[in-house]
C-alpha positions as CSV (number, residue, x, y, z in Angstrom):
1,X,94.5,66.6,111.5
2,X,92.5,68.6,109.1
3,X,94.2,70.5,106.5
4,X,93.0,73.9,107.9
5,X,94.8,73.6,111.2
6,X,98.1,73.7,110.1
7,X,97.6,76.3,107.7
8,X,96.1,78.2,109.9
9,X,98.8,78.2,113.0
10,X,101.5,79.1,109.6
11,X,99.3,82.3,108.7
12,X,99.5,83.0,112.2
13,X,103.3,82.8,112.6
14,X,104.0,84.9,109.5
15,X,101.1,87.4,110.5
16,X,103.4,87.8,113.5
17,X,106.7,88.4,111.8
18,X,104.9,91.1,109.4
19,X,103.2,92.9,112.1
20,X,106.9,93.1,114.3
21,X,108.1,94.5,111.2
22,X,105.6,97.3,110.8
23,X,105.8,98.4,114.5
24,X,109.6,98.7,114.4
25,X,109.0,101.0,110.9
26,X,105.8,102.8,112.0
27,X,107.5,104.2,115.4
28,X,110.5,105.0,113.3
29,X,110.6,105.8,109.9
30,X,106.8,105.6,108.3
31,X,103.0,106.7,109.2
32,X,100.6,104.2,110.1
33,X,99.2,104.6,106.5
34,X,102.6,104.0,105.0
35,X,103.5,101.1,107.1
36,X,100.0,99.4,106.2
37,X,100.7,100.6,102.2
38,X,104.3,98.7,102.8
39,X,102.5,95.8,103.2
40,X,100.6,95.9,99.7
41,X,103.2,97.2,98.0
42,X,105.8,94.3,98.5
43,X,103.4,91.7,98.3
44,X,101.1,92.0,95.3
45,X,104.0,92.2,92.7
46,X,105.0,88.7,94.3
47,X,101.1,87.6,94.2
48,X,100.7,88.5,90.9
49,X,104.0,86.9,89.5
50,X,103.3,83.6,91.5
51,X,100.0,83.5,90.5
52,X,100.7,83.9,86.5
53,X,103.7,81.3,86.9
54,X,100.9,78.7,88.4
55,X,98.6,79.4,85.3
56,X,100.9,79.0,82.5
57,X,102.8,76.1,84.7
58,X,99.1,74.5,84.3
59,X,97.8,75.6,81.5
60,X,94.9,77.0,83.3
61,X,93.0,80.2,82.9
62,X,91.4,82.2,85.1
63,X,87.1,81.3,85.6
64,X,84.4,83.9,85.5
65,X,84.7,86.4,88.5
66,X,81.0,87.8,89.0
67,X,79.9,90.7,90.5
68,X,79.3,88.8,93.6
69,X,82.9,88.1,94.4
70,X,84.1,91.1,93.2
71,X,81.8,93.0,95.9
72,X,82.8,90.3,98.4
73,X,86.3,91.0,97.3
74,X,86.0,95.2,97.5
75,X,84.3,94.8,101.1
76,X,87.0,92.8,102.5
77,X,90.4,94.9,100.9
78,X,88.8,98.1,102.2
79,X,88.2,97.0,105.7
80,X,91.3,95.0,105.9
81,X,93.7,97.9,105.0
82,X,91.5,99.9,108.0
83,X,92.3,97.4,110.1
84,X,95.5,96.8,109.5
85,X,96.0,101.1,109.8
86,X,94.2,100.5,113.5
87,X,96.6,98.1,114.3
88,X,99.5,99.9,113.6
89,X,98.3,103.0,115.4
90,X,97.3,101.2,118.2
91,X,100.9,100.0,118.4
92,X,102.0,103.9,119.4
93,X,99.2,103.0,122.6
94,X,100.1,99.8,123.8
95,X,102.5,97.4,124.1
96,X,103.1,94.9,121.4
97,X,101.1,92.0,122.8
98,X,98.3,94.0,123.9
99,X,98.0,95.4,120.8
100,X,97.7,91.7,119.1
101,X,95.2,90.9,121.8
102,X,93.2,94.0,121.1
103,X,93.4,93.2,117.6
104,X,92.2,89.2,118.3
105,X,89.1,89.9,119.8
106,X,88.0,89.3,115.9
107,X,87.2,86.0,116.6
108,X,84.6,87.2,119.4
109,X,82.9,89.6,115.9
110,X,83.8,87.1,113.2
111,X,80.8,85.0,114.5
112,X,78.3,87.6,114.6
113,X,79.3,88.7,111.1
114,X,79.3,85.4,109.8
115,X,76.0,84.6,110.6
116,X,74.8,88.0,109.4
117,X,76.3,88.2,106.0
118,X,76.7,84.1,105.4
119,X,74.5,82.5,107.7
120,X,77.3,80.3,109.4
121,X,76.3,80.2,113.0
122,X,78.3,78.9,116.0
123,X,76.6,76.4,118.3
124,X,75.8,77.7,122.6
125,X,79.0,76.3,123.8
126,X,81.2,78.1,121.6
127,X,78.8,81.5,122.3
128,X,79.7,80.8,125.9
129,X,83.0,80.6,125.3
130,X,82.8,83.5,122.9
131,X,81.5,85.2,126.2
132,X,84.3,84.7,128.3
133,X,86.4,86.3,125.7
134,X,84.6,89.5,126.0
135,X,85.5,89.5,129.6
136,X,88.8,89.3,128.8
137,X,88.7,91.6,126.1
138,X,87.2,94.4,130.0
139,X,90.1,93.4,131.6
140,X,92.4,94.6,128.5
141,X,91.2,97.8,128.4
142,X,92.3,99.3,131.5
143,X,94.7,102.4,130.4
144,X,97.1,103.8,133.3
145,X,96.8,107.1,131.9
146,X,92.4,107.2,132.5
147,X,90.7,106.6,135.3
148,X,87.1,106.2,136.4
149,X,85.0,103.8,135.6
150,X,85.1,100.5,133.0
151,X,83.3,102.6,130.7
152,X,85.3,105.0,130.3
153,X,88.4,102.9,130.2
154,X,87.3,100.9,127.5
155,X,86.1,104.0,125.6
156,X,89.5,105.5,125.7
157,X,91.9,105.7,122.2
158,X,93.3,102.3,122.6
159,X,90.8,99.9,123.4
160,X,88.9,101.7,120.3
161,X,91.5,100.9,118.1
162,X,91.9,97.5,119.2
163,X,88.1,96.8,119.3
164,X,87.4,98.8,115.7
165,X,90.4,96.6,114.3
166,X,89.1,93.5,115.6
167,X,85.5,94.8,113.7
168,X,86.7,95.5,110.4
169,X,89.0,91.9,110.2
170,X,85.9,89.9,111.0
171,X,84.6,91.6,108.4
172,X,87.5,91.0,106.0
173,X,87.8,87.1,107.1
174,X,84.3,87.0,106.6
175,X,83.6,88.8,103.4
176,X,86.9,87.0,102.1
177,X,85.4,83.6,103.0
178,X,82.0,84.6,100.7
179,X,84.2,85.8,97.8
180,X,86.4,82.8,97.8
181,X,83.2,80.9,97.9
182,X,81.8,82.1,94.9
183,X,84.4,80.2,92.8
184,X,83.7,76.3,91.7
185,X,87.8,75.3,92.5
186,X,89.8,73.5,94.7
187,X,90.9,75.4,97.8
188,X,94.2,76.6,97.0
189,X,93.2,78.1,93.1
190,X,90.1,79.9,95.2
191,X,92.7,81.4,97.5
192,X,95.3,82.2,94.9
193,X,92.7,83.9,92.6
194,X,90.8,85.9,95.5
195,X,94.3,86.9,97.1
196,X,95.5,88.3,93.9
197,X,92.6,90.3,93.1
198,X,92.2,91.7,96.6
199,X,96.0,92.9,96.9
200,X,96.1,94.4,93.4
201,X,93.2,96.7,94.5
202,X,95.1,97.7,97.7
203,X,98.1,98.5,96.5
204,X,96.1,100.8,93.7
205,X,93.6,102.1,96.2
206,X,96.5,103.0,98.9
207,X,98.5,104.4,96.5
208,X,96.0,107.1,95.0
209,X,95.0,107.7,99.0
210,X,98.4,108.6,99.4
211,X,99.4,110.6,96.7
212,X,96.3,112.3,97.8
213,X,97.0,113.0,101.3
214,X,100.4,111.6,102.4
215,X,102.5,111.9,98.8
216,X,105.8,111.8,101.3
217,X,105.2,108.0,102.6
218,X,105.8,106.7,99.1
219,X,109.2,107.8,98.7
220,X,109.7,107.0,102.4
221,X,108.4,103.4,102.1
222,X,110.7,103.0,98.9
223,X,113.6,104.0,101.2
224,X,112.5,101.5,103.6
225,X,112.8,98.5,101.0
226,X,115.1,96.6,102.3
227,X,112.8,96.1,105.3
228,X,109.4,97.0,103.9
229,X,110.3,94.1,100.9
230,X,109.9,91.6,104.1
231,X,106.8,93.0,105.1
232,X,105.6,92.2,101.5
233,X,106.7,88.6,101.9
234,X,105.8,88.0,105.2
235,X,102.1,89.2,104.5
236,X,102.2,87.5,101.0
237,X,102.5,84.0,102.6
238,X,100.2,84.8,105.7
239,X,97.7,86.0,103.5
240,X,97.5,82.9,101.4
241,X,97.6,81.0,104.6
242,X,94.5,82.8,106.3
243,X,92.6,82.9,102.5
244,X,93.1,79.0,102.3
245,X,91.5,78.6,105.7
246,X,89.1,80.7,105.2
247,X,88.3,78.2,102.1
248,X,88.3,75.3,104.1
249,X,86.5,76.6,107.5
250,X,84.0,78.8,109.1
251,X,85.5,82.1,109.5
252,X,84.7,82.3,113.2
253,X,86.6,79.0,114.2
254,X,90.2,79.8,111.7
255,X,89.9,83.0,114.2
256,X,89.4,81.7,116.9
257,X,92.5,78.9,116.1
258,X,94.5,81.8,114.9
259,X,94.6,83.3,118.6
260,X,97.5,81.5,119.0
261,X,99.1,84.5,117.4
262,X,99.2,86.3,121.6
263,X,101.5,83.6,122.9
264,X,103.8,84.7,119.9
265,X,102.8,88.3,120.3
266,X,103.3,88.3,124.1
267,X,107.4,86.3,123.3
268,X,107.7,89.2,120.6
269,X,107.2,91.8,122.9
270,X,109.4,90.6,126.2
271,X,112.5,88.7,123.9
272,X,112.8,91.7,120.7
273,X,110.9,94.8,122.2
274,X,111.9,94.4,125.4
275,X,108.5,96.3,126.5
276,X,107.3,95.1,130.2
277,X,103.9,93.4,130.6
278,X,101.6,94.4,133.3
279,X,99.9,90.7,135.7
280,X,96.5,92.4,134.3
281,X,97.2,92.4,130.9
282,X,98.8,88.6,131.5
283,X,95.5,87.7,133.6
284,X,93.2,89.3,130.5
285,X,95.4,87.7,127.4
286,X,95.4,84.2,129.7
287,X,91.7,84.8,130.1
288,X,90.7,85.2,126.6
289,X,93.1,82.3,125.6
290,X,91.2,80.1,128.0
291,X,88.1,81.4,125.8
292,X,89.9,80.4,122.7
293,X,90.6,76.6,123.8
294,X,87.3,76.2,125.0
295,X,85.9,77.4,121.5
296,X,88.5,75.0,119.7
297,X,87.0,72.0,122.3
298,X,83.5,72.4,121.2
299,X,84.0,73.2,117.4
């Protein structure tokens, strides 16, 4: 089995864990913003620390980080704390598993974006396949609350949020994959040195937005620490994870492998939320994970 497999289904499992977390604190006790800042906040001291104990373990010092990977690095922390907001909002919507698959349909955008901005193409099958997960992705928008046509349902807040979620992490995953590349290492020192410099610039960036705009989520996210702290860790070992497959693979496929994260979504949401799931939104989340093994068969 190659090495980005398994490290991929793990980012997946902790991705999981961090996003319960966030929905039970962002329809409780924080914002979207300040659940998303919870995130950085509890995870880059940890980063950081890690990251320094591994250079002076090694006696290694940190190469040359050119323009190029800081831009690639900027790109992808900006669009990954939008996402990651999107997400959380989107959890207020839908249900929990809906909300996942929403946010999945990355892998249908992280090939377009990789090709665009790296050149990494995917080959006919997996476009087909990438196909059938856009029907899915029809079925998932139907909102009880709107009715008319599929337009219009997929138009509505929800499917937005999902769909401009799954947008901005294919461009994360994407622009995350050029910065890592950028550095002459082994795959887990390009991951450890792209992951620390990305999460130090959210927590700085999120914290100046909220001072700005919401200064009451940072004392409220300091109450929640005892929490929010497993938010930090949760996201600090999924984040390696997904930035060491991101190393190792084509964007597009650790995406479209990651999917596996709506059969935990869709357990999270009927064993600890208790929230009921529709036969359509089963028949669009089975569809588009019938799009995802069919990608994994051809890659």
């Amino acid at each position: 089995m190659e090495l980005w497999i398994p490290v991929t289904l793990a980012a997946a499992s902790f991705q999981t864990a961090r996003f319960m977390l966030q929905k039970t604190l962002s329809t409780t006790r924080l914002s979207a913003a300040g659940a998303t800042f919870a995130r950085f906040l509890y995870s880059a001291p940890f980063v950081l620390i890690a990251f320094a104990i591994y250079l002076y373990a090694t006696g290694k010092s940190l190469p040359p980080l050119g323009p190029a990977f800081w831009g690639f690095a900027a790109v992808g922390g900006l669009t990954q704390i939008l996402a990651t907001v999107f997400v959380v909002m989107l959890f207020k919507q839908r249900n929990f598993a809906v909300g996942i698959t929403f946010k999945k349909t990355e892998v249908i955008q992280t090939a377009l974006v990789g090709w665009v901005v790296l050149g990494e193409g995917v080959s006919l099958p997996a476009f087909l396949a990438i196909l059938i997960g856009l029907i899915a992705v029809l079925i998932l928008s139907n909102t009880p609350e709107i009715t008319g046509p599929w337009w219009r349902q997929l138009t509505s807040r929800g499917p937005l949020l999902g769909l401009g979620s799954g947008v901005l992490f294919a461009i994360s995953g994407v622009t995350y994959r050029g910065a890592s590349l950028q550095l002459d290492l082994a795959a887990p020192e390009r991951a450890g040195i792209t992951l620390a410099a990305v999460v130090t610039m959210q927590m700085i960036a999120m914290a100046i937005w909220l001072t700005w705009r919401e200064p009451t989520e940072i004392r409220a996210v300091w109450a929640a620490r005892r929490t929010a702290v497993w938010i930090g860790l949760t996201s600090m070992a999924g984040s390696f994870c997904w930035f060491t497959a991101f190393t190792l693979q084509n964007a597009a496929y650790v995406n479209a492998l990651g999917q596996i994260e709506m059969v935990l979504s869709l357990l999270a949401t009927v064993l600890f939320f208790r929230e009921k799931v529709s036969m359509r939104e089963l028949f669009g989340m089975a569809l588009l994970g019938l799009s995802i093994l069919v990608l994994i068969a051809v890659i």
